[in-house]
DONUKE-74407 format. One record per residue (C-alpha): residue number from 1; x, y, z. Coordinates in steps of 0.25 Angstrom, whole numbers, plus 5000, padded with zeros to 4 digits. Example, Ala and Ser with C-alpha at 12.3 -4.5 7.8 and 13.67 -1.06 7.14 Angstrom:
// DONUKE-74407
<site n="1" u="5049" v="4982" w="5031"/>
<site n="2" u="5055" v="4996" w="5029"/>
//
This chain:
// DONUKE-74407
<site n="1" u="4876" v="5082" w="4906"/>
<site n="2" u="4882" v="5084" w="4918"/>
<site n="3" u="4884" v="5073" w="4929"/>
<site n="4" u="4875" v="5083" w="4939"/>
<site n="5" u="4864" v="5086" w="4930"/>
<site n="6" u="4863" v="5073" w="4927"/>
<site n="7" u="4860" v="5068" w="4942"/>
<site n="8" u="4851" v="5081" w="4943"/>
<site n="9" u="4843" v="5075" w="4932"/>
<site n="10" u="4843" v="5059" w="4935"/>
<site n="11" u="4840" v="5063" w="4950"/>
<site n="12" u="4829" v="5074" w="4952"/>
<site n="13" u="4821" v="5064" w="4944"/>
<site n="14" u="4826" v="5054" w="4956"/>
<site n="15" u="4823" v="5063" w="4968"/>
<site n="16" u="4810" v="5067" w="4959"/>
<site n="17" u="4806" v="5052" w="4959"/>
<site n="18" u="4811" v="5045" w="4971"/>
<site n="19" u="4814" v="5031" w="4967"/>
<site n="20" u="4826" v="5030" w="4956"/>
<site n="21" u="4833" v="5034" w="4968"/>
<site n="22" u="4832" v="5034" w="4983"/>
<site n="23" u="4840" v="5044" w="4990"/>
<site n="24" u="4847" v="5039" w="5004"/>
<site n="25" u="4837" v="5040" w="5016"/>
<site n="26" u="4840" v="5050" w="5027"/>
<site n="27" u="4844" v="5045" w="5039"/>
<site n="28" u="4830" v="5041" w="5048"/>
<site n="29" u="4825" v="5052" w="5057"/>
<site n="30" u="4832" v="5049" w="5071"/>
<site n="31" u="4819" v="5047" w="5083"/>
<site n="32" u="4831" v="5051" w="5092"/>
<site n="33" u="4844" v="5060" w="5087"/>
<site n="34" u="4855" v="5055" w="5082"/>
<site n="35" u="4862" v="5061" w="5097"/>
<site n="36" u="4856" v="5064" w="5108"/>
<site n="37" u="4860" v="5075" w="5118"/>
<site n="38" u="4866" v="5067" w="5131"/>
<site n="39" u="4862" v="5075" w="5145"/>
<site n="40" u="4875" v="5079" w="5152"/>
<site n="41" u="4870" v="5071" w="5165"/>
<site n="42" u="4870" v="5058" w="5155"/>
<site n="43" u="4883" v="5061" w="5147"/>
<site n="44" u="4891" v="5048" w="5151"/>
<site n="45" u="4909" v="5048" w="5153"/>
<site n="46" u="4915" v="5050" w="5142"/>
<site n="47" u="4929" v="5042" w="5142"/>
<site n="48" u="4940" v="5040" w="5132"/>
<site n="49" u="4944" v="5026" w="5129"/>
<site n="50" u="4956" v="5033" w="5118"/>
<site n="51" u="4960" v="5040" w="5130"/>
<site n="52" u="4958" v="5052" w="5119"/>
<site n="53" u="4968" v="5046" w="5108"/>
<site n="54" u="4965" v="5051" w="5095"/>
<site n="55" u="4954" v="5059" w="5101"/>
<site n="56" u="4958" v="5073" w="5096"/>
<site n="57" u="4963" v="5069" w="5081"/>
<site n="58" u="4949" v="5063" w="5081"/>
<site n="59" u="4945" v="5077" w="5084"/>
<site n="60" u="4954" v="5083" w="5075"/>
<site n="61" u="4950" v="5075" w="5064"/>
<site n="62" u="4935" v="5082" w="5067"/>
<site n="63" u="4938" v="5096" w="5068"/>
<site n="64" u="4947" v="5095" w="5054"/>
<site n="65" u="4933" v="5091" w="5049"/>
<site n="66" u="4924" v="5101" w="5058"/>
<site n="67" u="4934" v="5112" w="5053"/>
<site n="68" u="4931" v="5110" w="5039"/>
<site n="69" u="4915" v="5112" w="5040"/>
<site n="70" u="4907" v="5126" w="5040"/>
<site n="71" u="4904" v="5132" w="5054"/>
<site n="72" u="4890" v="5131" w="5051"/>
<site n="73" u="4892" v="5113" w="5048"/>
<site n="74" u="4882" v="5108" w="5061"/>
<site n="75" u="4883" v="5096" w="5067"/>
<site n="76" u="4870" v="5088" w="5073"/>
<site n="77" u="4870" v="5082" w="5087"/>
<site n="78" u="4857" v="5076" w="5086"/>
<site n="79" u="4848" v="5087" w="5085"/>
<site n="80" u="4858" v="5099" w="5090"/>
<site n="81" u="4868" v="5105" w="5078"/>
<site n="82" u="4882" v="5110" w="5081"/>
<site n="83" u="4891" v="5117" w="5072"/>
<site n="84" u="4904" v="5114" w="5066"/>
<site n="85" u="4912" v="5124" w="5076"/>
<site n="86" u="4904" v="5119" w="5086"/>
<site n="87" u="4908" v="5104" w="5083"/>
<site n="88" u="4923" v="5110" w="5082"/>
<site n="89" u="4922" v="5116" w="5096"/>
<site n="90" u="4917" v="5104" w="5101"/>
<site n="91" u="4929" v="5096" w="5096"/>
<site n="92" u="4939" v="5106" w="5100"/>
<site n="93" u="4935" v="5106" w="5115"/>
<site n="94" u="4934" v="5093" w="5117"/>
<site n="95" u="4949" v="5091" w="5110"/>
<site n="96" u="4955" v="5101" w="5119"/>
<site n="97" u="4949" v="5096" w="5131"/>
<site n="98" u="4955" v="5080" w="5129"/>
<site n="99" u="4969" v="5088" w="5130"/>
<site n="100" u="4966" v="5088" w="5146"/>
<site n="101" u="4964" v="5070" w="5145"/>
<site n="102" u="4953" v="5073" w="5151"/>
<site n="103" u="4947" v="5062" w="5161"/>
<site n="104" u="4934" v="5055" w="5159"/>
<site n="105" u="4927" v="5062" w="5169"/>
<site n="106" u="4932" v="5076" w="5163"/>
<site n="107" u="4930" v="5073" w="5149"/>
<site n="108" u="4915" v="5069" w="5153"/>
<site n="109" u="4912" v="5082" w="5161"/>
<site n="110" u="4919" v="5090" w="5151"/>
<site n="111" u="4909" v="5084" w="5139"/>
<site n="112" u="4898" v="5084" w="5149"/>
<site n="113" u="4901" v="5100" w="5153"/>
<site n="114" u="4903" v="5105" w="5136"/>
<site n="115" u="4897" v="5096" w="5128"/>
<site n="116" u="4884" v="5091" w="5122"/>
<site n="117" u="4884" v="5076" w="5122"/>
<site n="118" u="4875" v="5068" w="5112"/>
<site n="119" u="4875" v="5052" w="5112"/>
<site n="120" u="4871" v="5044" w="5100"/>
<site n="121" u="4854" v="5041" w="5101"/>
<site n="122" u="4859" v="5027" w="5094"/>
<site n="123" u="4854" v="5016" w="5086"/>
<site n="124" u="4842" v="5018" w="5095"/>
<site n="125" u="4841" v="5029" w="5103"/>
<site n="126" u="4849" v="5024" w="5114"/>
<site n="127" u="4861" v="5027" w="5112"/>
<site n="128" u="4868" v="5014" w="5106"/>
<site n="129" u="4876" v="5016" w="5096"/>
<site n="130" u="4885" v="5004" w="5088"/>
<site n="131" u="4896" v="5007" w="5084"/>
<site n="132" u="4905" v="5001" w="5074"/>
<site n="133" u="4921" v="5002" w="5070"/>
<site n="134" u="4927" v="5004" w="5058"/>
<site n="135" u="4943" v="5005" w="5055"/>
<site n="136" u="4953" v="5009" w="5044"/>
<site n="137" u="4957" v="4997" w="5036"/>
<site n="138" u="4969" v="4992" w="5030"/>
<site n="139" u="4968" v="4986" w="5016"/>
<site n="140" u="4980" v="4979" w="5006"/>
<site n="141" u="4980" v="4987" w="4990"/>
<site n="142" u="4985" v="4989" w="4978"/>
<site n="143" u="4983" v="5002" w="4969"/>
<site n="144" u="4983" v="4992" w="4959"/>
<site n="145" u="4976" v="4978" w="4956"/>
<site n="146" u="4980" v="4966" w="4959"/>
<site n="147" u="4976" v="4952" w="4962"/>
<site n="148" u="4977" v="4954" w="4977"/>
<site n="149" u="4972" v="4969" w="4975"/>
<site n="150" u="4960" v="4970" w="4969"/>
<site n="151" u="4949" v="4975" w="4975"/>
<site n="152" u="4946" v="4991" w="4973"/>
<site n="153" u="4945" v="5002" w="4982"/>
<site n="154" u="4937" v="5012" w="4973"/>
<site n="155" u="4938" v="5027" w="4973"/>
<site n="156" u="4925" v="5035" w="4971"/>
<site n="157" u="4919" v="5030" w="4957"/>
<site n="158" u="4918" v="5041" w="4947"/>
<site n="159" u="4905" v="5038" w="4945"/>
<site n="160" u="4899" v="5039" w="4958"/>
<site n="161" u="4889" v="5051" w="4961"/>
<site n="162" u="4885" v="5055" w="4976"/>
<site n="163" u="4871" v="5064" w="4973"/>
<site n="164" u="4866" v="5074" w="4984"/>
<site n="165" u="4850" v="5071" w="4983"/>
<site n="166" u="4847" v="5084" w="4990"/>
<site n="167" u="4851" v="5090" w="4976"/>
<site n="168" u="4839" v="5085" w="4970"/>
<site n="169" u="4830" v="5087" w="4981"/>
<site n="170" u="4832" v="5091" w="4996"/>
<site n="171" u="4827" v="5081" w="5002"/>
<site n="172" u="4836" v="5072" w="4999"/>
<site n="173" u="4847" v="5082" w="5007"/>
<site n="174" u="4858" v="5074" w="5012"/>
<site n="175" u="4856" v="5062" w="5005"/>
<site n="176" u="4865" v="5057" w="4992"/>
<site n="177" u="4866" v="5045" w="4985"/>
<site n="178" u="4878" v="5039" w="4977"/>
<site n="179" u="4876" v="5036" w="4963"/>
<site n="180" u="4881" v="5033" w="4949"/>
<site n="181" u="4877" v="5039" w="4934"/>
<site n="182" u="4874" v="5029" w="4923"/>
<site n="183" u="4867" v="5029" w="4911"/>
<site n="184" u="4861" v="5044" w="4919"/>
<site n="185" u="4854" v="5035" w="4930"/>
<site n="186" u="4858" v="5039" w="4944"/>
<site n="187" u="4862" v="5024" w="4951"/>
<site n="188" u="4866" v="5019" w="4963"/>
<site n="189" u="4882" v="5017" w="4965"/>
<site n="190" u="4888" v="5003" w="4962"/>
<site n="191" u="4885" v="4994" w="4973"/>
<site n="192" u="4896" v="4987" w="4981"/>
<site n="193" u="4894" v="4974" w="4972"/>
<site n="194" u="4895" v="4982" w="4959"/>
<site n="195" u="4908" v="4989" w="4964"/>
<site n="196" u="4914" v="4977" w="4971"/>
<site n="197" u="4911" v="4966" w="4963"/>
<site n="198" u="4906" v="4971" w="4948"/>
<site n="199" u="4917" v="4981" w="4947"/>
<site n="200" u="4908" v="4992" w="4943"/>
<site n="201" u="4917" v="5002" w="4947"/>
<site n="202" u="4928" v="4999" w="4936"/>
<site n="203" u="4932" v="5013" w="4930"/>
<site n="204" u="4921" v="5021" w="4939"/>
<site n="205" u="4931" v="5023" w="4951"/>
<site n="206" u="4945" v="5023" w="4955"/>
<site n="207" u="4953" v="5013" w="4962"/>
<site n="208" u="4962" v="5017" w="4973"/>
<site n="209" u="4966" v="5002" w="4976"/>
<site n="210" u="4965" v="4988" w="4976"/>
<site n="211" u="4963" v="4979" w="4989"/>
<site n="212" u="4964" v="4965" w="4991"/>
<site n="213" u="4953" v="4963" w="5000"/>
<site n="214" u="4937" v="4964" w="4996"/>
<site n="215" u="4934" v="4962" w="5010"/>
<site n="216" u="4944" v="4973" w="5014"/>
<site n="217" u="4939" v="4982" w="5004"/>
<site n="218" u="4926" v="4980" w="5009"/>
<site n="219" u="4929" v="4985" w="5026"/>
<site n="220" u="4936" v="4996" w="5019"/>
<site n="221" u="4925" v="5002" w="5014"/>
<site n="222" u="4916" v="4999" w="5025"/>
<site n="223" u="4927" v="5008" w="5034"/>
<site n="224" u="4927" v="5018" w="5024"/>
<site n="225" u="4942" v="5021" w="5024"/>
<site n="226" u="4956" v="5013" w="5026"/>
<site n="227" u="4972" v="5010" w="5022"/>
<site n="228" u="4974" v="5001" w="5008"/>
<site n="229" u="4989" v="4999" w="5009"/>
<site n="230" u="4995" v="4996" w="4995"/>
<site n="231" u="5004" v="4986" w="4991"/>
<site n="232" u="5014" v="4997" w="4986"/>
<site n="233" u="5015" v="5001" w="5001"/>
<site n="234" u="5005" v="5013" w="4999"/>
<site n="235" u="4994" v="5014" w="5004"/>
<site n="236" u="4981" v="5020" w="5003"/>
<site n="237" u="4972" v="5028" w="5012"/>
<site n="238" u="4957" v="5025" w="5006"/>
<site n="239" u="4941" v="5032" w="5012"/>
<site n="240" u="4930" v="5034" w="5009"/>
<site n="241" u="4924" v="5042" w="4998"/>
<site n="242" u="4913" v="5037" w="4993"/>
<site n="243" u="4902" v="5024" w="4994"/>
<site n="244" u="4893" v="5020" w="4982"/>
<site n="245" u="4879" v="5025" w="4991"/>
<site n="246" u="4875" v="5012" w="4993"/>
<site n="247" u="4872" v="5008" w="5008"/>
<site n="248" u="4881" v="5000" w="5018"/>
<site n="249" u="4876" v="4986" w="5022"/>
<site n="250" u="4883" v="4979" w="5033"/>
<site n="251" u="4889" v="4964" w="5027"/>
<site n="252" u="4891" v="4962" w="5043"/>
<site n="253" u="4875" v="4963" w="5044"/>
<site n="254" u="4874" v="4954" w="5031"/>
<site n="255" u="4883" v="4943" w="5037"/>
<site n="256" u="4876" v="4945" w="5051"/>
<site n="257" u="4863" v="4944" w="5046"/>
<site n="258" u="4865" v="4931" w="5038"/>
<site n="259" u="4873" v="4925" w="5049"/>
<site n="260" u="4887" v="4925" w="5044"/>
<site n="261" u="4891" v="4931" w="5056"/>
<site n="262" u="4887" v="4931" w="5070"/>
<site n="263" u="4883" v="4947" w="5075"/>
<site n="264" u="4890" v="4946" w="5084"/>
<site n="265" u="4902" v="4945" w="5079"/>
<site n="266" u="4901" v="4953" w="5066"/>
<site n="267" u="4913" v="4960" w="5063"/>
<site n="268" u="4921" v="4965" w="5051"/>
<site n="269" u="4932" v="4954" w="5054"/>
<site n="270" u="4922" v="4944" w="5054"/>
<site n="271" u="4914" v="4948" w="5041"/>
<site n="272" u="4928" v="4949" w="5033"/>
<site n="273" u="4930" v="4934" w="5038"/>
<site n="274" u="4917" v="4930" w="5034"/>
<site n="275" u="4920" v="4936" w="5019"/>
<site n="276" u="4934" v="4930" w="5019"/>
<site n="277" u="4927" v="4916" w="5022"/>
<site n="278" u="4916" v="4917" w="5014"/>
<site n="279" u="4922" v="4924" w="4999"/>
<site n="280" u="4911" v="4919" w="4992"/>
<site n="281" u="4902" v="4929" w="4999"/>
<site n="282" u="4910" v="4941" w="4998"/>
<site n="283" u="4902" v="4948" w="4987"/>
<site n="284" u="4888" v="4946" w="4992"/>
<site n="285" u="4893" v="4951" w="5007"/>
<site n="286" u="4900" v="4961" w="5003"/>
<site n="287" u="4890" v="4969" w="4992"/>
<site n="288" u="4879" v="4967" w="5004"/>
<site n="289" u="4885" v="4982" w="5009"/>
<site n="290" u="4882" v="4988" w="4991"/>
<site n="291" u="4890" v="5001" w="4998"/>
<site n="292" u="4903" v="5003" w="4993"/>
<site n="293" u="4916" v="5013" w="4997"/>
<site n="294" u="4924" v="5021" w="4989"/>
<site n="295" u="4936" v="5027" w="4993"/>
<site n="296" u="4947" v="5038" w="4992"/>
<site n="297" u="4961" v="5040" w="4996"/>
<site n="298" u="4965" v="5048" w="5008"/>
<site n="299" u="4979" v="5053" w="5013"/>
<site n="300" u="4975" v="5051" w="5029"/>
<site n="301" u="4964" v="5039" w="5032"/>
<site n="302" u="4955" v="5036" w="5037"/>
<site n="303" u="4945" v="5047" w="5036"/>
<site n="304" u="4931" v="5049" w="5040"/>
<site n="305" u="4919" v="5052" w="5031"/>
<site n="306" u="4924" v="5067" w="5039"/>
<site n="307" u="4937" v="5067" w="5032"/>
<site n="308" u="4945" v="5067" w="5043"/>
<site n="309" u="4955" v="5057" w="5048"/>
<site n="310" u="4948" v="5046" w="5056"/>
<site n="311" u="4953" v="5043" w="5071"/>
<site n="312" u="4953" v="5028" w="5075"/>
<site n="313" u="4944" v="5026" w="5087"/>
<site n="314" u="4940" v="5040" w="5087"/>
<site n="315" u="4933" v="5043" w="5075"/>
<site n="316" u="4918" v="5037" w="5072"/>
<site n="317" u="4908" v="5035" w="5061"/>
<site n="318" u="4894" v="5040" w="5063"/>
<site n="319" u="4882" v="5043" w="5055"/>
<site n="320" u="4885" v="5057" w="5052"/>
<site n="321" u="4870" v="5061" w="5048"/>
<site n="322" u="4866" v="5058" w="5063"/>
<site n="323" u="4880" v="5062" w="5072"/>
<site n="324" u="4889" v="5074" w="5069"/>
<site n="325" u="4901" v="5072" w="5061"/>
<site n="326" u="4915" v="5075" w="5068"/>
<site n="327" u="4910" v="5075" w="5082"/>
<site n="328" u="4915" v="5071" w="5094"/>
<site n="329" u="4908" v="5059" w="5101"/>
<site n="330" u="4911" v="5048" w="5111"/>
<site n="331" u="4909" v="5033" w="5107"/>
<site n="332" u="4906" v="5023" w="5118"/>
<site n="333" u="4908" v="5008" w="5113"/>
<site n="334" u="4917" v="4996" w="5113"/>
<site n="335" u="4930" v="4992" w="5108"/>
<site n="336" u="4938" v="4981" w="5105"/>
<site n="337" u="4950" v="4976" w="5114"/>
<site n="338" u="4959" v="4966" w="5107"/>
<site n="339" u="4966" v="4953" w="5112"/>
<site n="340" u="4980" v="4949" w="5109"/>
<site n="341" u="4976" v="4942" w="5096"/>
<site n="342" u="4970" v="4953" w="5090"/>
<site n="343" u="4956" v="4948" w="5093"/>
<site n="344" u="4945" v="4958" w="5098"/>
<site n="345" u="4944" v="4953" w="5115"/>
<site n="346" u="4933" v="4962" w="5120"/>
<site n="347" u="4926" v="4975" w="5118"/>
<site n="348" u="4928" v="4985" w="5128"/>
<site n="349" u="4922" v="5000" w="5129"/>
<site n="350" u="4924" v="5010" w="5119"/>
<site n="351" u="4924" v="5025" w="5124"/>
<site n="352" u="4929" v="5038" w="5117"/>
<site n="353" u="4927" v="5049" w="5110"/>
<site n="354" u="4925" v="5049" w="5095"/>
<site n="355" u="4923" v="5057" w="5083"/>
<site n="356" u="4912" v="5055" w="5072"/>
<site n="357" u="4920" v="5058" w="5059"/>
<site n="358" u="4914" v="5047" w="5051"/>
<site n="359" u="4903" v="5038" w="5046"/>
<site n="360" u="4898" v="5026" w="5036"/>
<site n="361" u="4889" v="5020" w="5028"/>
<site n="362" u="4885" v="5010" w="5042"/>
<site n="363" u="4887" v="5021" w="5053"/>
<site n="364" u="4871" v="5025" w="5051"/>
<site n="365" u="4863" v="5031" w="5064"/>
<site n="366" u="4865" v="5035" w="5077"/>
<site n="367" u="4869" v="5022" w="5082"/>
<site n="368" u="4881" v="5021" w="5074"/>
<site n="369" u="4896" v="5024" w="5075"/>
<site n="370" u="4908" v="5016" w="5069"/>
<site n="371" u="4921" v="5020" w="5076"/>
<site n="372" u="4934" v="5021" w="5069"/>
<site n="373" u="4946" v="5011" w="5075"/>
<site n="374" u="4955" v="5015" w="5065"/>
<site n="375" u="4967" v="5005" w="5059"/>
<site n="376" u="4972" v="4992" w="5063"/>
<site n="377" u="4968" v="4979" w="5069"/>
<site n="378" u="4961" v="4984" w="5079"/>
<site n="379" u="4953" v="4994" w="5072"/>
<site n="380" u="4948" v="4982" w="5062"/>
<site n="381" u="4947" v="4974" w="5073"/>
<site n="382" u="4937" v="4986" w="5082"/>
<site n="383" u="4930" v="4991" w="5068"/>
<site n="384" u="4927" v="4978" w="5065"/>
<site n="385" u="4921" v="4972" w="5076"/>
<site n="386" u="4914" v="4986" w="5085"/>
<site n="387" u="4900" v="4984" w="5084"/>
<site n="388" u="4896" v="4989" w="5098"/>
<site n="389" u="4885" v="4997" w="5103"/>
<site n="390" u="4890" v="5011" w="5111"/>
<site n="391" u="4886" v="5026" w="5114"/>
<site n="392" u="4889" v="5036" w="5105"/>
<site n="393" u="4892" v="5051" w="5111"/>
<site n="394" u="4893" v="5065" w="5104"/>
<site n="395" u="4900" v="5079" w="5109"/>
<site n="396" u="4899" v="5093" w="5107"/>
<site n="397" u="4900" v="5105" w="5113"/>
<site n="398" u="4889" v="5111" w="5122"/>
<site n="399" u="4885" v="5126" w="5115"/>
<site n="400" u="4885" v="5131" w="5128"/>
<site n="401" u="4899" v="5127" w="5130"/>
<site n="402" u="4904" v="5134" w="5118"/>
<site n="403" u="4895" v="5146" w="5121"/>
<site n="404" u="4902" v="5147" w="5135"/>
<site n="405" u="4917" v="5146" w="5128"/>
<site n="406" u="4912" v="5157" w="5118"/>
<site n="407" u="4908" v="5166" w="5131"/>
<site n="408" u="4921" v="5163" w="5136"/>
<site n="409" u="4929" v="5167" w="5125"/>
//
């Protein structure tokens, strides 16, 4: 019998029924949309703190994906819905008008007099959005096992299934859940204990390298992509392609909430020495998050859950079910400045504009967004300590802007 007929059988009789399986929850209905529309006498000055670097391959990087939809895709703002084209156009102008370095004052009028502008309603309607870093990291391999290399990086398992509920019944449409066939029971996917520490994927899934570092091995699946470089002098771009459907749980909230470390001075550099001082703990911390990564290899790296090359400092992570995919957008936060032992000295303001071309299993609600530093010492150092509150800003042009330039034509 074939694999789809029998997940036709095993799950009409679980939609049917409604308690061998319980599909994913939709996201809660919003009291107040995701963006809100800014009135152009509130609209605030919008200032570049990149001085525009890496602004247009950003935008490059969202119209390869743009360009690759059918004209009728649509795009939410809140409650309004733009088109594919329109969401191009929007990009286009705006890259054509950086050319002139505009000022902040000029740049300001020039959104203000064409474009809509949303803000972020926030974790509660105010506006406060936290936002978060991530990085690409740098890991030590082998493509075969050692003594020092012996922790896997797991390909997709050949046994893992992803199932489209709304095949069974519309009213589960959007939702999936990832599961495995045995002994013709659907099943939840191994846990992160099962995988990391029962080797139940032996044989199930291909290994396309060794690392010497659980810990390491760990941050590289919460980033979702990064750099292995082999001992052979290779080295491997690795991504995301695919997670075993269980949910993210934040060992940082774990070790927060039974007072291993302080809140406020939680950070990835501190929970990696806490696990490095404390080995005996290492399982039970890190099977608290049961969500586990798995990978593939990619020529150009890292890329976003868009498929398009990330932009360090410019391209961000949101929930895409609430905020439209490859938009422009304006992120108001804070930053790290760095003192001459490496150390973070203060946190100054973070202004510029972004692009959304990514999300994770934590970036969930509108008052969440993890920017992407990039490589290097300062990108771990930033990604792993930015846990600031900020505003959160979204563009497109006005229809009456474009109606006026289709007039002119």
């Amino acid at each position: 019998m074939k694999l789809f007929q029998v997940l036709a059988g095993l799950l009409i009789g679980v939609v049917a029924g409604g308690c061998a399986i319980q599909a994913p929850a939709p996201p809660e209905p919003e009291a107040v949309p995701a963006l809100v529309r800014v009135k152009p006498g509130h609209v605030p000055v919008f200032f570049d703190d990149m001085a525009f670097d890496g602004l247009a391959n950003a935008i490059d990087q969202s119209l390869v994906y743009l360009k690759r939809l059918p004209p009728e895709r649509e795009f939410a703002f809140g409650p309004d819905r733009y088109s594919a084209p329109h969401m191009i156009r929007s990009l286009a102008v705006f890259k054509d008008f950086l050319d002139n370095r505009p000022t902040a004052q000029e740049l300001t009028s020039f959104l203000r007099d064409r474009y809509i502008v949303y803000r972020s309603s926030g974790s509660d309607g105010s506006g406060r959005v936290l936002f978060t870093g991530y990085y690409e990291p740098f890991l030590q391999g082998s493509l075969k096992r050692t003594e020092i290399y012996r922790y896997p990086v797991y390909g997709m398992p050949q046994d893992l299934v992803q199932i489209d509920l709304s095949l069974f019944n519309p009213k589960y449409n959007g939702e999936r859940i990832t599961a495995r066939i045995e002994n013709r029971q659907v099943l939840p996917y191994f846990d992160r204990a099962d995988i990391s520490f029962e080797n139940r994927l032996q044989d199930k899934a291909e290994i396309l390298a060794w690392v010497d570092s659980r810990v390491d091995l760990f941050f590289l699946q919460i980033q979702g992509s990064g750099r292995i470089f082999l001992e052979n002098g290779g080295t491997l771009n690795v991504h995301y392609r695919a997670s075993n459907g269980h949910p993210y749980r934040s060992i940082g909230r774990l070790l927060i909430e039974e007072g291993q470390i302080d809140p406020s001075r939680m950070s990835m550099q501190k929970i990696r020495q806490y696990l490095q001082e404390h080995p005996e703990e290492m399982r039970r911390i890190l099977t608290h998050n049961p969500s586990y990564i798995f990978f593939q290899i990619v020529e150009e790296g890292p890329t976003g859950a868009l498929g398009v090359e990330l932009t360090p400092g410019r391209s961000i992570a949101i929930d895409h079910r609430l905020f439209p995919d490859a938009a422009l957008a304006f992120a108001e936060s804070k930053k790290p400045l760095i003192d001459g032992s490496g150390g973070i000295a203060a946190w100054t303001d973070l202004h510029r504009f972004v692009l959304s071309q990514d999300t994770g299993g934590a970036i969930r609600g509108p008052g969440r967004a993890d920017l992407f530093w990039g490589n290097g010492r300062y990108a771990e150092l930033a990604a792993g300590h930015m846990q600031h509150p900020g505003r959160l800003f979204f563009f497109v042009l006005s229809e009456e802007y474009l109606s006026l330039k289709s007039i002119s034509r």
